[in-house]
ZAKOL-897879 format. One record per residue (C-alpha): z, x, y. Coordinates in steps of 0.001 Angstrom, whole numbers, plus 500000, padded with zeros to 6 digits. Last residue first. Layout:
REM residues N
<zz Z; xx X; yy Y>
...
This chain:
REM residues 373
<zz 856185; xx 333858; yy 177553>
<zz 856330; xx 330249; yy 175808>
<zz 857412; xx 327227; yy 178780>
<zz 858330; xx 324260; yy 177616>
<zz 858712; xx 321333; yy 180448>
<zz 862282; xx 319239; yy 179782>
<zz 863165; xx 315991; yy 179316>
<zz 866597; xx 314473; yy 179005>
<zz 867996; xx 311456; yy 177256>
<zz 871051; xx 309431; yy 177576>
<zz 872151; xx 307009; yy 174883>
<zz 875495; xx 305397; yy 176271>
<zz 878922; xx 305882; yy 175090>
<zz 882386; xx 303794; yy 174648>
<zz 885800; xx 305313; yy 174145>
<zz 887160; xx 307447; yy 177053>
<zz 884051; xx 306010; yy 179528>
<zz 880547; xx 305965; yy 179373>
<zz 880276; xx 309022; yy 177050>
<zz 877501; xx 310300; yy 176175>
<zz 875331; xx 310068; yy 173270>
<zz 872582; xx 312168; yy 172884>
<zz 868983; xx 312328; yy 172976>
<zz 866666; xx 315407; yy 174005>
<zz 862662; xx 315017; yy 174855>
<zz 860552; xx 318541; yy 174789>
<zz 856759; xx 319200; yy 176499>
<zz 854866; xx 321632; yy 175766>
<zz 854349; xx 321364; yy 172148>
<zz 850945; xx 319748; yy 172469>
<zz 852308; xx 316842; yy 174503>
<zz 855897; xx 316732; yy 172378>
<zz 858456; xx 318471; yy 171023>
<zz 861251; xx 317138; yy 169238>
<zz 865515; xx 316365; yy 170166>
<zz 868064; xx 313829; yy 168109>
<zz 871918; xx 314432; yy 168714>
<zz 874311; xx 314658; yy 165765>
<zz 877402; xx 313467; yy 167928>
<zz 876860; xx 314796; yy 171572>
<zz 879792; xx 312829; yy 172572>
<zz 881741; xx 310898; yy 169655>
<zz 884768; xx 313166; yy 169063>
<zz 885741; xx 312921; yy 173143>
<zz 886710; xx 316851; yy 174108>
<zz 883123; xx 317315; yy 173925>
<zz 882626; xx 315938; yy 177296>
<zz 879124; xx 315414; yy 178176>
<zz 875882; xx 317447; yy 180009>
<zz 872340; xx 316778; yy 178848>
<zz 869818; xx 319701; yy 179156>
<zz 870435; xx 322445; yy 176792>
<zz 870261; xx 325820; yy 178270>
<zz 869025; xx 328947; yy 176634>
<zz 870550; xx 331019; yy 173744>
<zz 869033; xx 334113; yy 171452>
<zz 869019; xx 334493; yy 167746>
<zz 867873; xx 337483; yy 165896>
<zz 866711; xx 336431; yy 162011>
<zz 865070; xx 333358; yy 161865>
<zz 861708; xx 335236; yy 162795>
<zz 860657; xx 333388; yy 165881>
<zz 864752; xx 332502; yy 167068>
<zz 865763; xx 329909; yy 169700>
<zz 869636; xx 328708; yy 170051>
<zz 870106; xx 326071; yy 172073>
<zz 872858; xx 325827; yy 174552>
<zz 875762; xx 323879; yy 176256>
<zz 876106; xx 321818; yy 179433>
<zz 879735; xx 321454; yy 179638>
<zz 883065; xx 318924; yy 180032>
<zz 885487; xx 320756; yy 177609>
<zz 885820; xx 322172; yy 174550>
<zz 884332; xx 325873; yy 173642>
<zz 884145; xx 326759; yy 169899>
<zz 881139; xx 328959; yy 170358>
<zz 879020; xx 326320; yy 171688>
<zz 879876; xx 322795; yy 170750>
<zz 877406; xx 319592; yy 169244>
<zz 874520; xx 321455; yy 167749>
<zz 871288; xx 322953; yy 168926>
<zz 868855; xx 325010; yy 167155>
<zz 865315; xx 325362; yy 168324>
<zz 863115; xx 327430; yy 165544>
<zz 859180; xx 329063; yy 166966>
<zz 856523; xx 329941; yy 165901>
<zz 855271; xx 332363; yy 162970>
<zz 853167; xx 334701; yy 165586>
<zz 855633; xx 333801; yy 168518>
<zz 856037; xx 331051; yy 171540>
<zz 854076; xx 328364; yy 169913>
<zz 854444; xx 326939; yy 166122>
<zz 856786; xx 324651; yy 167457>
<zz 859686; xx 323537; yy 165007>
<zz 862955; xx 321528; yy 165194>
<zz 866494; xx 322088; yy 164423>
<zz 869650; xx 319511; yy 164824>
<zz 873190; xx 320472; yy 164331>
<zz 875844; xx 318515; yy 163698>
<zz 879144; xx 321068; yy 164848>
<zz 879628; xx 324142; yy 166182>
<zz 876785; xx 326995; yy 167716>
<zz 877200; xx 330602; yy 167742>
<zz 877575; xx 333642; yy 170408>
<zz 878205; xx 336612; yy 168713>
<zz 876486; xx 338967; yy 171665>
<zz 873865; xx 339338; yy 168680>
<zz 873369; xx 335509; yy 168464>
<zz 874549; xx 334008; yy 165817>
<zz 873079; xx 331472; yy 163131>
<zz 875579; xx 331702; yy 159902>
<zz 873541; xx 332712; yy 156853>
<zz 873837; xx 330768; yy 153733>
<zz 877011; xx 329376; yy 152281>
<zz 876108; xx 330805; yy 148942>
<zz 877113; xx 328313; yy 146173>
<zz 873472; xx 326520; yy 145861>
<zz 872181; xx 329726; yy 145394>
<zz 868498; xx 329183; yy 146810>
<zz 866719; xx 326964; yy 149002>
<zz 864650; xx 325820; yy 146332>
<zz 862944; xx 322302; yy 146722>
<zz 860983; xx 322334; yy 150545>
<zz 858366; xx 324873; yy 149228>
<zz 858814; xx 328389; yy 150390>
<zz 862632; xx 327962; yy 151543>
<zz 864894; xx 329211; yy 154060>
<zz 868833; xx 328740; yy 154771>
<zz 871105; xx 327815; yy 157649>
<zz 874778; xx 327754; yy 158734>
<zz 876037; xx 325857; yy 161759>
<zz 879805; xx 326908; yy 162219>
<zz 882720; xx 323995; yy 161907>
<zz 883761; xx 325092; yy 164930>
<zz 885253; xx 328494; yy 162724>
<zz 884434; xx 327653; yy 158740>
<zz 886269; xx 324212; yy 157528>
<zz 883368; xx 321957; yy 157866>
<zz 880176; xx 323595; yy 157695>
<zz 877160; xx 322432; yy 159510>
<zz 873747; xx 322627; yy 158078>
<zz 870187; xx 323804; yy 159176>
<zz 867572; xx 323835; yy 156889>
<zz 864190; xx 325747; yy 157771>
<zz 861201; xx 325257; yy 155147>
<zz 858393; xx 328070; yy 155422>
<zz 854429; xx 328849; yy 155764>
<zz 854295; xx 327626; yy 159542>
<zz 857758; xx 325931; yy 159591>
<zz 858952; xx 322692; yy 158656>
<zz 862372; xx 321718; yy 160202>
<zz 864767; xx 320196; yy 157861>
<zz 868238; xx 318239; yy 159202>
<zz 871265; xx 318649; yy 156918>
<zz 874925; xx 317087; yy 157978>
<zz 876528; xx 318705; yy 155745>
<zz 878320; xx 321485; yy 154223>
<zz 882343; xx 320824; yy 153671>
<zz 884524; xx 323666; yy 152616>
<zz 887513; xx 322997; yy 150422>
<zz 886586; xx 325242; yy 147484>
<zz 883282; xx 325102; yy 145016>
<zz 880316; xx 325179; yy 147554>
<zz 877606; xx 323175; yy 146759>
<zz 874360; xx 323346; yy 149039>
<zz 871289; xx 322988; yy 147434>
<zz 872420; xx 320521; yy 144821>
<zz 869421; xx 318664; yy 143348>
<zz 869298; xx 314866; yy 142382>
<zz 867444; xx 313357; yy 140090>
<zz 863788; xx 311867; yy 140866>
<zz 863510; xx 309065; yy 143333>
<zz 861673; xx 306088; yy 143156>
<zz 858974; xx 303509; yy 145736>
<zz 859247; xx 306364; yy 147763>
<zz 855939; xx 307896; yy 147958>
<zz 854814; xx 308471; yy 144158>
<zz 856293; xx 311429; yy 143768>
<zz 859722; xx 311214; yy 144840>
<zz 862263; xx 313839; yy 145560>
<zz 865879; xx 314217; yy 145975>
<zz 867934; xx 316441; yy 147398>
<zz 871898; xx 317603; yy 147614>
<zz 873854; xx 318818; yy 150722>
<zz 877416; xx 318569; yy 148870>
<zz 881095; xx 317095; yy 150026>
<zz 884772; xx 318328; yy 148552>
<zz 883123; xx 319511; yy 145653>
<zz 885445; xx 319204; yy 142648>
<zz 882981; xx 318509; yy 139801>
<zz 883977; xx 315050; yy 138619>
<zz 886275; xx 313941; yy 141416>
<zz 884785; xx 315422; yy 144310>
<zz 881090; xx 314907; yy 143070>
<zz 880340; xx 311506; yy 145136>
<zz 880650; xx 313492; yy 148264>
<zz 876973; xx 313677; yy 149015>
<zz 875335; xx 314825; yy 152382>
<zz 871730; xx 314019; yy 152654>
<zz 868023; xx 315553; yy 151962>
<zz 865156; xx 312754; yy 151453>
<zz 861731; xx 314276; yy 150013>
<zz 858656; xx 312723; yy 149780>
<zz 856054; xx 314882; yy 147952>
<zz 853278; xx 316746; yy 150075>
<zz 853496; xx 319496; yy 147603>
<zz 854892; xx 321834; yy 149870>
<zz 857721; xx 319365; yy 150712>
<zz 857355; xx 316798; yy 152663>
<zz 859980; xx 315576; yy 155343>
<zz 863445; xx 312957; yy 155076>
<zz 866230; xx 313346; yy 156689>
<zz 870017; xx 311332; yy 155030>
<zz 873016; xx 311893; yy 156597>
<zz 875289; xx 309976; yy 154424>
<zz 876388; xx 309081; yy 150127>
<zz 880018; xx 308326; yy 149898>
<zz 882646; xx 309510; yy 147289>
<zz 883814; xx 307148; yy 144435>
<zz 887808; xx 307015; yy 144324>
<zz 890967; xx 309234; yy 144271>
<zz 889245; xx 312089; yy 146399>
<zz 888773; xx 309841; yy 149667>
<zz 887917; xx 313254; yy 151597>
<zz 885678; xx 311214; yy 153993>
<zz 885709; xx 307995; yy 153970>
<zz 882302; xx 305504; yy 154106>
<zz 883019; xx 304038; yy 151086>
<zz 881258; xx 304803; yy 147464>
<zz 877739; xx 305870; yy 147021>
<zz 874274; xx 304275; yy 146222>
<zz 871087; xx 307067; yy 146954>
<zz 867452; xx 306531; yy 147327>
<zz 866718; xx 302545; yy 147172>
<zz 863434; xx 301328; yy 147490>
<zz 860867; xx 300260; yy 150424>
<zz 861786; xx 297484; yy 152574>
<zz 859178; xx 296875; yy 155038>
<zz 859054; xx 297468; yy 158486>
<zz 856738; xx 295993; yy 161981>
<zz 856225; xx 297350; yy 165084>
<zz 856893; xx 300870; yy 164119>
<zz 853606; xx 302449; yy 164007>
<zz 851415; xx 299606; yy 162260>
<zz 852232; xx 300622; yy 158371>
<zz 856016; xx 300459; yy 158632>
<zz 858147; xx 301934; yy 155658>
<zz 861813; xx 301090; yy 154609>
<zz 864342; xx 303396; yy 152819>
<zz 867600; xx 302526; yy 151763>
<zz 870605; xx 305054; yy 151548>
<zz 873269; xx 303056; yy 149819>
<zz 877692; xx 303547; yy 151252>
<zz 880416; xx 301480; yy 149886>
<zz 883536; xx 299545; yy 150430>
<zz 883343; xx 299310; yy 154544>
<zz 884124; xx 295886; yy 154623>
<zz 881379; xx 295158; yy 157010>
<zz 878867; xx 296335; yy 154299>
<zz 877135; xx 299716; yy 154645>
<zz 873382; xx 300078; yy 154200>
<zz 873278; xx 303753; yy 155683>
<zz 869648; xx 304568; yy 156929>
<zz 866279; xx 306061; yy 155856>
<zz 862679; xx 305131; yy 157729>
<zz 859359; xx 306208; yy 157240>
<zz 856530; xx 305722; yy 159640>
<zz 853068; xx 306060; yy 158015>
<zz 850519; xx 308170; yy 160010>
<zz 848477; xx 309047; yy 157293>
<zz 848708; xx 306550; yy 154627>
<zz 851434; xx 305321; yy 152217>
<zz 849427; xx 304707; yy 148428>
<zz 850875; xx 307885; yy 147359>
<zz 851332; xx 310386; yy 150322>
<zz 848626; xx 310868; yy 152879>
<zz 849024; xx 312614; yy 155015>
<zz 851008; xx 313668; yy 158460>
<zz 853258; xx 310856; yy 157381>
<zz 855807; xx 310082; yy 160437>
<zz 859487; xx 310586; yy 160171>
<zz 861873; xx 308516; yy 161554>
<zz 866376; xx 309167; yy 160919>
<zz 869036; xx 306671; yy 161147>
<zz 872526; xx 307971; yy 160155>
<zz 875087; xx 304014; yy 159925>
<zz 874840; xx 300446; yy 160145>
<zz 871666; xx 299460; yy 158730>
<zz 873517; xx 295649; yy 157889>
<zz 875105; xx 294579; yy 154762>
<zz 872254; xx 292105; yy 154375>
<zz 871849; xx 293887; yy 150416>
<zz 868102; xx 293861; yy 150322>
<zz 866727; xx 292900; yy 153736>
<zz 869045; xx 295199; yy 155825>
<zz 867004; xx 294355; yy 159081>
<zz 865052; xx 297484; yy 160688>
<zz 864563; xx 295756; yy 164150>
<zz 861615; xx 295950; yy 166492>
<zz 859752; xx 296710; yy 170047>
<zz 862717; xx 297752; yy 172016>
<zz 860771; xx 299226; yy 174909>
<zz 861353; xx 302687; yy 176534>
<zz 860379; xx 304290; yy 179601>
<zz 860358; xx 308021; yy 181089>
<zz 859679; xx 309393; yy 177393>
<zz 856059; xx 310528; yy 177719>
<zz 854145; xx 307480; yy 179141>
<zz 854072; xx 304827; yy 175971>
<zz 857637; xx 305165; yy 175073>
<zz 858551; xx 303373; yy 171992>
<zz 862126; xx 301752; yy 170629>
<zz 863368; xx 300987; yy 166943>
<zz 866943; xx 299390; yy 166837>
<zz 868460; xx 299635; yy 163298>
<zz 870036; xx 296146; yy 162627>
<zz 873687; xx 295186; yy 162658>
<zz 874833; xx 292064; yy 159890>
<zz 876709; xx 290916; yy 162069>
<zz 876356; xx 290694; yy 165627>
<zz 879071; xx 292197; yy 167503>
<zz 877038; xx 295219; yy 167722>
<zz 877333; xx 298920; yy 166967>
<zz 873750; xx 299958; yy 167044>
<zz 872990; xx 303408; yy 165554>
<zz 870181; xx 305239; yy 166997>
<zz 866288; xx 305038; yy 167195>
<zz 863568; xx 306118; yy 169093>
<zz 859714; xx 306059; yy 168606>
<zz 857468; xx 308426; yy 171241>
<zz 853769; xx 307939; yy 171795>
<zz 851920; xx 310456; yy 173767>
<zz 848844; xx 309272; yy 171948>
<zz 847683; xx 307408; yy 168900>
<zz 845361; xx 308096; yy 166798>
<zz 848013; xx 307530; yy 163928>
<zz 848816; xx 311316; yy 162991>
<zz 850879; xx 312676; yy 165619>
<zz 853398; xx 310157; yy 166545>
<zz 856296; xx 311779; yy 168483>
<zz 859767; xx 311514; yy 167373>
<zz 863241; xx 310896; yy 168356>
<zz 866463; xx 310278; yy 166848>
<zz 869908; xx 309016; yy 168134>
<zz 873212; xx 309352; yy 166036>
<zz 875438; xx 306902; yy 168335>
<zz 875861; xx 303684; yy 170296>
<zz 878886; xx 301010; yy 170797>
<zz 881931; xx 303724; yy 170306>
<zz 884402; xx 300764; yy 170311>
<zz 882205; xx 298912; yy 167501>
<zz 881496; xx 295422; yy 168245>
<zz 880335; xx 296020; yy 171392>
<zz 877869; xx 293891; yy 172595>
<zz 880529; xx 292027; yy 175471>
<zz 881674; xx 295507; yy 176786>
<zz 878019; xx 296263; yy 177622>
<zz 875377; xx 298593; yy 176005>
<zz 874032; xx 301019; yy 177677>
<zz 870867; xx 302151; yy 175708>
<zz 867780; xx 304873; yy 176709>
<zz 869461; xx 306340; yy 179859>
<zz 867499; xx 308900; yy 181759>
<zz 866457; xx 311962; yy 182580>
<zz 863665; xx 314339; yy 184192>
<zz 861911; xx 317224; yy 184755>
<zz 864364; xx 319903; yy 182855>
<zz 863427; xx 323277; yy 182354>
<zz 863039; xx 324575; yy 178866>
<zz 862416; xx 328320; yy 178150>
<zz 860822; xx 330037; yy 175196>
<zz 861092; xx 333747; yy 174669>
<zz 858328; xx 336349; yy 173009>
């Protein structure tokens, strides 16, 4: 069976203006989901990283009431325990159980606490109980060293963070880590780390991807599956820094942690570059179906329109259209865009920054109606 996604409509979610900016990119890293376990319906939460003049920056949280043609700003995850600011990798999940003491249809929240100094990196994690209108501070997952990559002299940062449950309906938050390049010699690491009692702490970390050279996995983003875990992963250093991928049973053990994993291609050799994002609808085969998209296709720069890659058995690979057009030439288009499905699985919403002009973007979105044949 295929999938196809036609585009219906689009938009522009934030544009902010020369006089918000406090960062020359202004907007990135956008995320999107659909609440499915609060009673409520065709409800869509956005968020994306806010580069204001205002210090310390919050982590903008929109909704769409009518399917992703209008958004409201309807709160602000403050950095309550350091004020440093949520400056950096936002990511929403919502509970679809229990977990803990957090209900069904609890919002989660990770982000970058970063000061304006840029001297370290701390994952925090907040929670809201009423659907995003209101957050609280939860606990701290991860506390790592500047925001610079490859800064081998000194304590590596902690980024990326996505959170899901694992078989066991434990929290789990998977990030990049490059806090082991001076003790073990990893340039950067996908590690994990799970809590059991909903977030409040975090048991020790697990490597699940850790290769020993100058190769850089990150970036990770988790789709579950219909008895399986899919992680999807760029790798800096391979061609396009390639977009690599590995199974699981439970959400822990994704094997080796030294294998790179297996490179998604289709069998024309087509492949994707650069932060990836993968989600899950269990329509369009027996086991469902895995949308892959990532930044560049097959190493291509230039002003294009670029193409998921859709696979039911996560072994053959075949590409369809994305939906938002930008210039990859500019490093911050298309960087780590957020996409889900929606309306029963037949309807899809795509985010991505784009630029505006050489140096600032805009968060555009595009939505598209799924057809399964």
């Amino acid at each position: 069976m295929a999938i196809k996604i036609t585009k219906e409509f689009e938009g522009i979610l934030y544009a902010p203006s020369k006089y918000q900016i406090g960062n020359p990119t202004g907007c990135m890293y956008p995320r999107v989901i659909e609440l499915r376990h609060s009673g409520k319906k065709n409800v869509l939460l956005a968020t994306f990283e806010n580069y204001s003049k205002k210090e310390p920056p919050f982590a903008p949280i929109y909704r769409s009431l009518d399917g992703g043609i209008s958004w409201t700003l309807i709160s602000k995850i403050k950095d309550v325990k350091n004020n440093f600011g949520m400056r950096f990798q936002p990511v929403l999940y919502e509970l679809e159980c229990d977990v803990a003491d957090l209900k069904k249809g609890t919002i989660i929240y990770a982000g970058n606490s970063i000061p304006k100094d840029m001297s370290s990196t701390e994952l925090l994690l907040f929670i809201s109980r009423d659907c995003g209108k209101t957050w609280e501070y939860r606990s701290s997952i991860a506390l790592g060293g500047a925001p610079i990559e490859q800064n081998f002299s000194f304590l590596g940062p902690v980024w990326e963070p996505f959170i899901y449950l694992d078989k066991f309906n434990d929290l789990v938050v998977i990030f990049s880590d490059e806090r082991l390049h001076t003790k073990d010699k990893y340039n950067q690491v996908i590690g994990l780390m799970k809590s059991v009692d909903g977030g409040k702490t975090w048991q020790k970390e697990k490597l699940i991807v850790a290769l020993n050279n100058s190769l850089r996995p990150g970036m990770p983003i988790v789709a579950k599956m219909k008895d399986k875990y899919f992680l999807c992963y760029e790798i800096v250093g391979t061609e396009c820094n390639g977009i690599y991928y590995k199974l699981s049973n439970d959400g822990l053990d994704f094997g080796n942690p030294n294998e790179m994993g297996i490179k998604a291609t289709t069998k024309e050799g087509y492949f994707l570059g650069s932060m990836p994002y993968c989600i899950y609808t269990p329509k369009g085969n027996e086991d469902g179906t895995i949308l892959l998209n990532a930044k560049r296709d097959n190493g291509e720069i230039g002003l294009n329109l670029g193409s998921f890659l859709f696979s039911g058995d996560c072994k053959t690979w075949n590409k369809i259209p994305s939906l938002i057009e930008y210039d990859n030439r500019i490093l911050q288009t298309g960087w780590s865009k957020g996409m889900t499905f929606f309306d029963n699985y037949n309807k899809f919403i795509i985010l991505s920054p784009v630029q505006s002009n050489s140096k600032n973007m805009h968060i555009k979105y595009a939505i598209g109606n799924v057809i399964y044949e």
